[in-house]
C-alpha positions as CSV (number, residue, x, y, z in Angstrom):
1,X,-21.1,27.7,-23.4
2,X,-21.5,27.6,-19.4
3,X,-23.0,24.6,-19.8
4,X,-20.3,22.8,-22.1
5,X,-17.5,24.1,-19.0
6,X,-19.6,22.7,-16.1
7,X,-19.8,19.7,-18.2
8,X,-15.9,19.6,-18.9
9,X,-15.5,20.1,-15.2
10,X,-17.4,17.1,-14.3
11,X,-16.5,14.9,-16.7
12,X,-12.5,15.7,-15.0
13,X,-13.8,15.0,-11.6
14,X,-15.2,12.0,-12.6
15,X,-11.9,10.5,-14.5
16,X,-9.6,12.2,-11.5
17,X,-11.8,10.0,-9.2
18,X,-11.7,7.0,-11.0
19,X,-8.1,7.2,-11.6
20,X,-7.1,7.4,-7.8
21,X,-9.7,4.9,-6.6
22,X,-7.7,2.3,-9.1
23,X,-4.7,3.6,-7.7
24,X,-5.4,2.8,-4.5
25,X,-6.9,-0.8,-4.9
26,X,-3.3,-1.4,-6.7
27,X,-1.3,-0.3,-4.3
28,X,-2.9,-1.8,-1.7
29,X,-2.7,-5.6,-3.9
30,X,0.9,-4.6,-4.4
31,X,1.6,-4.1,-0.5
32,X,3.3,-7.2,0.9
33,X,1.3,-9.7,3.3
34,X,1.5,-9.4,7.0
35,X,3.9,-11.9,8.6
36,X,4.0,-13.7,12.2
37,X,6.7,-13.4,14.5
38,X,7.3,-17.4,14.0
39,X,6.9,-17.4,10.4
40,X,9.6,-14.3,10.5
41,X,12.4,-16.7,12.5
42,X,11.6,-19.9,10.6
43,X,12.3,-17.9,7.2
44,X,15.4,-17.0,8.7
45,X,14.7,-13.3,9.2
46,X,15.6,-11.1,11.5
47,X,12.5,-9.1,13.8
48,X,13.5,-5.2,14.0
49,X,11.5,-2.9,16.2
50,X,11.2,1.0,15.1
51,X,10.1,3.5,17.5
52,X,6.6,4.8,16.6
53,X,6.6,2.1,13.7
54,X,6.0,-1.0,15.0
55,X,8.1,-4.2,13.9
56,X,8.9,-5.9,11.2
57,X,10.7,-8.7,9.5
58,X,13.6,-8.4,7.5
59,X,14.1,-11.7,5.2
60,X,17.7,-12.7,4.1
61,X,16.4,-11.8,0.5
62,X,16.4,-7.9,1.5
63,X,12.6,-7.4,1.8
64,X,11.1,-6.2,4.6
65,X,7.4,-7.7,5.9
66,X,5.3,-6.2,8.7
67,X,4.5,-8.3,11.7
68,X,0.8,-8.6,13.1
């Protein structure tokens, strides 16, 4: 019966683990692209600087893009 537990308990951690490695490789595809300051202003965006957050582009479309 011990046995049968332990083996429950692994077979969890295993799915638990693979479930948030794929979440994790999705989010990170789903995550928008990195823009430039010139691609930002020749899309018509606007460059907004955050304290302690860097800056990004915001599009005429709504989104928002970070700049490297």
């Amino acid at each position: 019966m011990r046995v049968r537990r332990i083996l429950g308990l692994a077979l969890a951690a295993a799915t638990l683990a693979g479930v948030s490695a794929v979440g994790v490789v999705g989010a990170e595809a789903a995550s928008s692209p990195n823009i430039s300051r010139d691609d930002c202003t020749a899309a018509g965006g606007q460059i907004v600087s955050r304290p302690y957050a860097g800056e990004s582009c915001s599009l005429p479309d709504g989104t928002a893009q970070p700049i490297t």
